[in-house]
C-alpha positions as CSV (number, residue, x, y, z in Angstrom):
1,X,31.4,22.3,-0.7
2,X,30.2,23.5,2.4
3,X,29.9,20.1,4.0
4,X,31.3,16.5,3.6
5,X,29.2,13.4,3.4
6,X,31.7,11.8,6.5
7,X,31.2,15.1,8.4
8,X,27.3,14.9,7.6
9,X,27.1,11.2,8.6
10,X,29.1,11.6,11.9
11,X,27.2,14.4,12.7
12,X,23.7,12.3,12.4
13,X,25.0,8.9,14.0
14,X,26.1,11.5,16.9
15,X,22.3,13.0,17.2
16,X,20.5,9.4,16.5
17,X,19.9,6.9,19.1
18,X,22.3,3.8,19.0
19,X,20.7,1.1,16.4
20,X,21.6,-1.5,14.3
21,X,21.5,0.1,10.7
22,X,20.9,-1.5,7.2
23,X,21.4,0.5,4.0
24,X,19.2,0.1,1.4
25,X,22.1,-0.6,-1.3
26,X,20.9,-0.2,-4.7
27,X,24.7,0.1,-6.0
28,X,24.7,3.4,-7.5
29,X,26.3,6.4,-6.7
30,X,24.3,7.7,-3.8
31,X,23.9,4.4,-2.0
32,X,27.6,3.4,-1.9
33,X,28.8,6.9,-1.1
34,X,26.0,6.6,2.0
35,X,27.4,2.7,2.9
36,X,31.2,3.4,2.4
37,X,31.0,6.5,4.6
38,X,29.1,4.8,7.4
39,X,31.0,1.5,7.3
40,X,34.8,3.6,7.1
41,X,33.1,5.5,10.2
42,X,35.0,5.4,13.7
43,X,33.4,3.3,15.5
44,X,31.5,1.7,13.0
45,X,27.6,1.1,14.3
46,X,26.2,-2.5,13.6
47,X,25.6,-2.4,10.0
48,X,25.0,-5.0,7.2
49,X,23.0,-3.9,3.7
50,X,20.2,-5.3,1.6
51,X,20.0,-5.2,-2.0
52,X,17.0,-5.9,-3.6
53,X,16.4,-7.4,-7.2
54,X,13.7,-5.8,-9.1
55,X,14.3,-8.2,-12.2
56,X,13.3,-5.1,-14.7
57,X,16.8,-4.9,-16.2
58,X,18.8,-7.3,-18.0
59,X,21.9,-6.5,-15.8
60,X,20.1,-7.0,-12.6
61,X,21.6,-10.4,-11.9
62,X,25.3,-8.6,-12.5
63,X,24.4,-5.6,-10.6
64,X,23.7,-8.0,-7.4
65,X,26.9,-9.7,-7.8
66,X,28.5,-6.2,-7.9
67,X,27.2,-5.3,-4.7
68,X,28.3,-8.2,-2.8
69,X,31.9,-8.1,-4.1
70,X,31.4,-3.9,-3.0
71,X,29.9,-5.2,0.7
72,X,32.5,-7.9,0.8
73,X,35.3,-5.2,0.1
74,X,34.0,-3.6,3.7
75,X,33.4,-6.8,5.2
76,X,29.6,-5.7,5.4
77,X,26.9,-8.4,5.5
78,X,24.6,-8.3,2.3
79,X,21.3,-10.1,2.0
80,X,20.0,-9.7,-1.6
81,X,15.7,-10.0,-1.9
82,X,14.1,-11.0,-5.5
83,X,11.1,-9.1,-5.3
84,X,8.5,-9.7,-8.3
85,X,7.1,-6.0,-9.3
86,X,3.6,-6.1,-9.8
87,X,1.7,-4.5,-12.9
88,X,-1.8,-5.2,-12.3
89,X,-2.4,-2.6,-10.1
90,X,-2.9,0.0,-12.3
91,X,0.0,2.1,-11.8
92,X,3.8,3.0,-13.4
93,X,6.5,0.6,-13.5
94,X,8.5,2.5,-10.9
95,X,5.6,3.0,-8.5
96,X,5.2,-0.8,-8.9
97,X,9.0,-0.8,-8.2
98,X,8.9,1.0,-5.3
99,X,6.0,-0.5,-3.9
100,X,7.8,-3.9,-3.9
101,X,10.9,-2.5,-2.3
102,X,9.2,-1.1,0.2
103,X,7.8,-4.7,1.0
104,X,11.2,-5.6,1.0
105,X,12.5,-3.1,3.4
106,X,9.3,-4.0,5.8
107,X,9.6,-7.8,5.5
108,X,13.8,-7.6,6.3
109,X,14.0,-5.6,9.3
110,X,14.5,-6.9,12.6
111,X,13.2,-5.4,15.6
112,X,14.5,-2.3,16.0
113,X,16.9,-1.9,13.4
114,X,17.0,1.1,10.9
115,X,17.0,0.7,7.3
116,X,19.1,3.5,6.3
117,X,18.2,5.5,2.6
118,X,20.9,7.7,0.6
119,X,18.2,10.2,-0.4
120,X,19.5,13.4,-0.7
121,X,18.1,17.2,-1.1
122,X,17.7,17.0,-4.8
123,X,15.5,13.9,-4.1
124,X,13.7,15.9,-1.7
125,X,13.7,18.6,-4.2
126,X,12.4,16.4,-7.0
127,X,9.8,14.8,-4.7
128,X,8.0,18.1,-3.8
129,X,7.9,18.9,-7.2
130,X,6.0,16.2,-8.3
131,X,3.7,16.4,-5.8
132,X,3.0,20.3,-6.4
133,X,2.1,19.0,-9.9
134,X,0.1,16.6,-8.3
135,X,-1.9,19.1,-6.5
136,X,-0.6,18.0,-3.2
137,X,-1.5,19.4,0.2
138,X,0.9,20.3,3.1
139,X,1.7,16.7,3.8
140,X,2.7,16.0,0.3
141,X,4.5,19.2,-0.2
142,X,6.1,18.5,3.1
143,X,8.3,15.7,1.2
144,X,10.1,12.8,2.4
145,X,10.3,12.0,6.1
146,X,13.5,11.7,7.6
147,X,11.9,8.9,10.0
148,X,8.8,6.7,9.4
149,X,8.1,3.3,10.6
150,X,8.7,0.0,8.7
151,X,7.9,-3.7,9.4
152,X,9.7,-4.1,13.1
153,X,12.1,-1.2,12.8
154,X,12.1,2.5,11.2
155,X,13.1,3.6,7.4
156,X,15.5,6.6,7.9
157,X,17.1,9.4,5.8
158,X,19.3,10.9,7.7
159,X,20.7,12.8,4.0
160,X,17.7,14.9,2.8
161,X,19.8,18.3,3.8
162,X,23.1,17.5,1.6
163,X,23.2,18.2,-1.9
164,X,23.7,14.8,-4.2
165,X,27.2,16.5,-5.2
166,X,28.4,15.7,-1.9
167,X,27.5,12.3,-2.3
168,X,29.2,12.3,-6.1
169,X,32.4,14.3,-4.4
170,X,33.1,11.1,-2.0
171,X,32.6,8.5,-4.7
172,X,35.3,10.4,-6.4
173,X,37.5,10.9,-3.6
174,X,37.5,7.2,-2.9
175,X,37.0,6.2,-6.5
176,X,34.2,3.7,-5.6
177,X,32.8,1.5,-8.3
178,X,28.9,2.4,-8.7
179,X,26.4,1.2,-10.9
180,X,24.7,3.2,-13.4
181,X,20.7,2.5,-13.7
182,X,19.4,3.8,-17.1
183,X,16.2,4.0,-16.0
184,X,17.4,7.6,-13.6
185,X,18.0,9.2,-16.5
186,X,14.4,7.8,-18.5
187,X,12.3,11.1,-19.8
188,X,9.3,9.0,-20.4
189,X,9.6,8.4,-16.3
190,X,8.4,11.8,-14.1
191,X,11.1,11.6,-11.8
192,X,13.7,11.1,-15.2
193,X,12.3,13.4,-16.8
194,X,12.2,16.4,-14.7
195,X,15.6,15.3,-13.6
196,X,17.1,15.6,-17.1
197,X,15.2,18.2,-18.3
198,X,13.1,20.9,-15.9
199,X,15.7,21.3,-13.3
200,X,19.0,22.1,-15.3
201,X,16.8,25.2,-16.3
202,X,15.3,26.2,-13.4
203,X,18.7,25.9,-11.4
204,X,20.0,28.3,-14.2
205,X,17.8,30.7,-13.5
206,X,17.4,30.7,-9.6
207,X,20.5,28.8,-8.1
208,X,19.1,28.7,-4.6
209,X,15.8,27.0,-6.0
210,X,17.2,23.5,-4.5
211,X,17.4,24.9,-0.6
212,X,14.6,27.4,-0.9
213,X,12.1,24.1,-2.2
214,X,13.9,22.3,0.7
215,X,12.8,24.8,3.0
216,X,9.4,24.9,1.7
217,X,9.4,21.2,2.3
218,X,10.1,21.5,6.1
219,X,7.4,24.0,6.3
220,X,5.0,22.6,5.1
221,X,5.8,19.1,7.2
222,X,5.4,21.0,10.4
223,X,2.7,22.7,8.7
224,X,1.4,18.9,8.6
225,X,1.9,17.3,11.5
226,X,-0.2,19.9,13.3
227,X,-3.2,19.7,10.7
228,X,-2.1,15.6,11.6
229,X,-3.1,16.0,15.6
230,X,-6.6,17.5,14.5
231,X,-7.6,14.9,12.0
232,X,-6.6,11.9,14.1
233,X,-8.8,13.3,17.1
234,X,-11.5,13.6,13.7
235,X,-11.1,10.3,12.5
236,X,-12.6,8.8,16.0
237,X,-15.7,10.8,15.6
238,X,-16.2,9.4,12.1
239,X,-15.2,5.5,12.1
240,X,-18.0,3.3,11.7
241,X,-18.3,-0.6,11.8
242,X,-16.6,-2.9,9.4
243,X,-13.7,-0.2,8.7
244,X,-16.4,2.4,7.4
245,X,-16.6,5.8,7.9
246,X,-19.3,8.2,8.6
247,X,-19.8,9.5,4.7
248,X,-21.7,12.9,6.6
249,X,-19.1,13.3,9.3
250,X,-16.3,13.7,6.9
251,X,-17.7,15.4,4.6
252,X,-18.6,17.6,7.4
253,X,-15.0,18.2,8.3
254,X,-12.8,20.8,7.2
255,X,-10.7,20.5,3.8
256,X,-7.5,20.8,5.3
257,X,-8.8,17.7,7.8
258,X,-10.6,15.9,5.1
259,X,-8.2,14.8,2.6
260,X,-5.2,13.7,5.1
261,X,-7.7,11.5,7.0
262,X,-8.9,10.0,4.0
263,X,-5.8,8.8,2.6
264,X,-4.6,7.5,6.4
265,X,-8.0,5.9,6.1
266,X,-7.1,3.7,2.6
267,X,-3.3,3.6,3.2
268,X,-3.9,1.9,6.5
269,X,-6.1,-0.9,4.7
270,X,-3.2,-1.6,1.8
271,X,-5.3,0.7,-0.5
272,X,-4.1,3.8,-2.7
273,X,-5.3,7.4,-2.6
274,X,-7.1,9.3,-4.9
275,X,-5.7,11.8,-7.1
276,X,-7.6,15.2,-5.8
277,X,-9.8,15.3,-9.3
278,X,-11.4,11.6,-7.8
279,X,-11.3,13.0,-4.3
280,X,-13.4,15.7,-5.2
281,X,-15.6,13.1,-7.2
282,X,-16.1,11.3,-4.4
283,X,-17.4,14.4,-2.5
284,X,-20.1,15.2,-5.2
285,X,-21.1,11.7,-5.3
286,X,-21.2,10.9,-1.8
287,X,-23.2,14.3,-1.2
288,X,-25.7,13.9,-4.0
289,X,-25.7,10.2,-4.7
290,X,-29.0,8.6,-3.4
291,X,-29.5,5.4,-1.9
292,X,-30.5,4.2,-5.0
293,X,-27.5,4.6,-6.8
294,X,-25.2,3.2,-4.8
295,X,-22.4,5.7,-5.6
296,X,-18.7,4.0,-7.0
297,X,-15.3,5.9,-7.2
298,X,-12.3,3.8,-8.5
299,X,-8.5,4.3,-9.0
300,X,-5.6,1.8,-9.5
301,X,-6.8,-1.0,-7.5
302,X,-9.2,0.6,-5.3
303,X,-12.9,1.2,-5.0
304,X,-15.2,3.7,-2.5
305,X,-18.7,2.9,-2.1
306,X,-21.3,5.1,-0.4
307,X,-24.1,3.0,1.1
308,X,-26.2,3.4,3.8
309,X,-25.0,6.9,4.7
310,X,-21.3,5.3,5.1
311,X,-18.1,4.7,2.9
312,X,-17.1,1.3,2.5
313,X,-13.2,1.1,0.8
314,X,-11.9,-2.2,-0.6
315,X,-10.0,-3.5,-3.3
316,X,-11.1,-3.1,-6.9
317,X,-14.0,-6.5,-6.8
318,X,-13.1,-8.6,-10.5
319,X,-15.7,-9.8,-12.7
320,X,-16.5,-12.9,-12.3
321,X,-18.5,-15.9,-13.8
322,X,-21.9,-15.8,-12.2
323,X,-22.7,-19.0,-14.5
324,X,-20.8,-21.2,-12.6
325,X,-21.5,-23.9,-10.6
326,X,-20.0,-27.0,-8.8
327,X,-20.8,-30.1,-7.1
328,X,-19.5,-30.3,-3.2
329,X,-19.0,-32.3,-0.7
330,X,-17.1,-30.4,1.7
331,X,-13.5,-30.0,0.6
332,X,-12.2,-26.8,0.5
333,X,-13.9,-25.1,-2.4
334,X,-12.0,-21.8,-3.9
335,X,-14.9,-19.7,-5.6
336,X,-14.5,-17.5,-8.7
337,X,-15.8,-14.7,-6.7
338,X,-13.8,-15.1,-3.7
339,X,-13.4,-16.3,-0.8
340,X,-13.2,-20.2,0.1
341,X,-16.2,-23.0,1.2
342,X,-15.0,-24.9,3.8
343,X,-16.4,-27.9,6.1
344,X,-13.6,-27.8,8.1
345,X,-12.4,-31.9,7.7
346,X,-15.9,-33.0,7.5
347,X,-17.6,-34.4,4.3
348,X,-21.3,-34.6,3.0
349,X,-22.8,-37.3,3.2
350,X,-25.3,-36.0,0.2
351,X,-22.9,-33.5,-2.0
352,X,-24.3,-30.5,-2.5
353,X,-24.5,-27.9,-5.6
354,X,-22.9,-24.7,-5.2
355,X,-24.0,-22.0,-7.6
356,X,-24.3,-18.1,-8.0
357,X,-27.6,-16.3,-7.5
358,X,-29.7,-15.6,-10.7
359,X,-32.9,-14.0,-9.3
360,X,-36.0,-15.2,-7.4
361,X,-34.3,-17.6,-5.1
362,X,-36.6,-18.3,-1.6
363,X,-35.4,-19.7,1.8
364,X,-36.9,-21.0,4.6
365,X,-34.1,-20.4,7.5
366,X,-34.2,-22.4,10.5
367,X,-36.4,-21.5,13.0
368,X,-38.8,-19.6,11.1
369,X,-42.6,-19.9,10.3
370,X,-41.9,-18.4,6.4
371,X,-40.1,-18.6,3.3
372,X,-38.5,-15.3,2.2
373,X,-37.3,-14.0,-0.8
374,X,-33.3,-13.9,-0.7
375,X,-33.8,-10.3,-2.1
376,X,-35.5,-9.6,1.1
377,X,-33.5,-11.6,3.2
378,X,-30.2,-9.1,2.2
379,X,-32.0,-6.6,2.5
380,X,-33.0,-6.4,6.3
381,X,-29.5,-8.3,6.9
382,X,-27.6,-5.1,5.8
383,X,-25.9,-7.7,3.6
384,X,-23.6,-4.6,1.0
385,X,-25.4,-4.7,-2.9
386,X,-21.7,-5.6,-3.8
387,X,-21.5,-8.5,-2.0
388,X,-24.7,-10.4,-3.1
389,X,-23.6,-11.5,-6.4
390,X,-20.6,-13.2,-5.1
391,X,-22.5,-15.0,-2.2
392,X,-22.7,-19.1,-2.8
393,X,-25.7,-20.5,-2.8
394,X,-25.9,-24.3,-1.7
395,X,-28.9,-26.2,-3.2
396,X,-29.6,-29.6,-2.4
397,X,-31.5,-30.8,-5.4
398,X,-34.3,-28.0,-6.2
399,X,-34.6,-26.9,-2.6
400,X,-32.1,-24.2,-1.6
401,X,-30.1,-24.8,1.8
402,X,-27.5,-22.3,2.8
403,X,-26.5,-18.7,1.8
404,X,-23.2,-18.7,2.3
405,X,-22.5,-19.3,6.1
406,X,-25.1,-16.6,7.0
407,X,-28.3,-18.5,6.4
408,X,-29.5,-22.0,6.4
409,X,-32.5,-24.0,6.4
410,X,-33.0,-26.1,8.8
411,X,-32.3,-29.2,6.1
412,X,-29.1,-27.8,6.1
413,X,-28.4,-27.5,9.4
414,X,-29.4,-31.4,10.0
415,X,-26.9,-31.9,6.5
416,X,-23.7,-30.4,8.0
417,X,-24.4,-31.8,11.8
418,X,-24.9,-35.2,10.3
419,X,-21.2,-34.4,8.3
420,X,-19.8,-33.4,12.0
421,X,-18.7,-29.8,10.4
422,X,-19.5,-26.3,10.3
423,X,-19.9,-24.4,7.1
424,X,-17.6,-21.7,6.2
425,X,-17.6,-19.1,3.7
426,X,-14.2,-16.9,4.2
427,X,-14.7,-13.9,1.2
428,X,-12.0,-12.4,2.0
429,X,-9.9,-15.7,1.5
């Protein structure tokens, strides 16, 4: 062993600046070999860990109480978070999984402090693997970061150059009690499966494979975060309004630019990125889609439009019932297809009906010499094709009143200053 994990962790305390740390404690091997070393370290830096409860195994309850009696053992703070992994995304359990803990991570850090992970080079190893069979570019191929920001501090890895055996050589030295997940060792999982059976045989046949891929992997991250400068100075040249970007500009742009910025793009509105076969789907549709067609691309939970020359990214819209309807008075009203009615705490003197379009509805808005057509009406108002189902209508009797909180006639003006409130339609609510 050419390096121990204590000489490995003093060595990065030594070249980080001073912080408070938290490990990310899962109870296994690689996590208590990373917190024992760091809490038995001279001096010890302000540490306490956080275990978090996926609630996916029946031993999940035990395997928190584990790590408290392991963290009470150092005299090490513990907070435990119950996360609830959610499904109905679209993806695999443990991206679900690691999507929640993630959350976790973000939502316990304090200002400044480091959430510390025990991934090591075969993670890395497995991790740029995965992504190769992805069809990752140089950012994916680059691997994990050691340092990326998280809620109000930073996630760090300050492990991804030691091999896991030096992790496994101090829990045997200091014969540490560790959890064993069954799910690391799952073949119907990626990450399990190439685990247990792709890399015994190709560390057979080429030993070095683990620090040539690592290698590979800092390449390509440098390779990366140069391609990274370019794009960001791109992506101002192609944001539009509303969050949209330019659908020409970036098609426009170079490959190498194009796919980077567009998954910055989604990731930094909560959304998922394409694989490359919808990527390049998107491409073809945004180039030859006309205006007619109103070009869709959908993954997981996430939907790219193309209108009016720009792409408009949102969460995947639900059906809905477009039959429904409801009598109002001006309580907060949540609508099957989204967002909330409000009159702030004003109330109707005359309640209102609230219903879906159908077709052929007419409006008169206030301050105008004629009645439009609704159809017309979204149309000059630049009002998205996706969003006109979904907008309530207000009726009062057989005369329509309000769209939404955009239009109003001016009956429904006099209705909601007579109630002393102000119509609201949140859709994003």
């Amino acid at each position: 062993m050419s390096r121990s994990l204590t000489d490995h962790v003093a060595s990065a305390l030594s070249d980080a600046p001073r912080a408070a740390l938290v490990v990310a404690f899962s109870g296994g091997p690689d996590s208590s070999a990373l917190l024992h070393a760091l809490a038995t370290h001279s001096p010890r830096p302000p540490l306490r860990a956080l275990h978090v409860d996926h609630g996916l195994h029946a031993e999940s309850g035990a395997w928190a109480s584990h790590c408290r009696r392991f963290c009470d053992g150092l005299e090490i703070p513990l907070e435990v978070s119950r996360v609830s992994v959610d499904l109905s995304r679209g993806e695999g359990v443990e991206s679900a999984a690691r999507r929640a803990r993630h959350a976790a991570f973000a939502a316990s850090l304090r200002p400044g402090e480091r959430m510390v992970l025990a991934h090591h080079r075969d993670d890395q190893v497995e991790t740029v693997l995965l992504k190769l069979l992805r069809g990752a570019g140089p950012d994916g191929l680059g691997g994990m970061r050691p340092l990326r920001p998280s809620g109000a501090g930073m996630l760090w890895r300050p492990l991804l150059d030691l091999p896991r055996d030096a992790l496994l050589e101090h829990v045997a030295t200091h014969a540490l009690s560790t959890i064993h997940d069954p799910s690391n060792d799952d073949p119907s999982i990626a990450r399990g499966y190439l685990r247990g059976s792709v890399l015994p045989v190709l560390l057979e046949r080429w030993p070095q494979a683990g620090t040539s891929i690592a290698h590979s992997a800092r390449l390509c991250m440098e390779a990366a975060d140069s391609l990274r400068d370019a794009w960001m100075d791109a992506l101002e040249t192609v944001r539009r309004p509303e969050g949209t970007l330019d659908a020409e500009g970036w098609l426009a742009l170079q490959p190498a630019w194009r796919t980077p910025l567009l998954e910055h793009w989604l990731h930094t509105q909560g959304l998922s990125a394409p694989t490359t076969g919808q990527r390049l789907q998107l491409e073809r549709q945004a180039r030859e889609g006309g205006a007619e067609k109103l070009p869709l691309v959908g993954w997981l939970d996430t939907e790219v439009r193309v209108w009016r020359g720009r792409l408009w990214a949102m969460r995947r819209l639900p059906s809905f019932d477009t039959e429904w309807s409801a009598i109002w008075s001006g309580e907060p009203l949540a609508l099957p297809g989204g967002g909330t009615l409000t009159l702030g705490s004003a109330r109707l003197r005359e309640p209102l009906q609230v219903r879906y379009r159908s077709g052929g509805e007419t409006l008169r808005p206030e301050g105008d010499r004629h009645t439009r057509e609704l159809r017309d009406m979204f149309q000059q108002g630049a009002v998205p094709p996706w969003r006109r189902p979904r907008m309530p209508l207000l009726w009062s009797g057989k005369e329509l009143v309000a769209v939404g909180s955009r239009w109003m006639s001016e009956r429904g003006r006099r209705l909601f200053q007579e109630a002393g409130g102000v119509l609201t339609w949140d859709e994003d609510a």
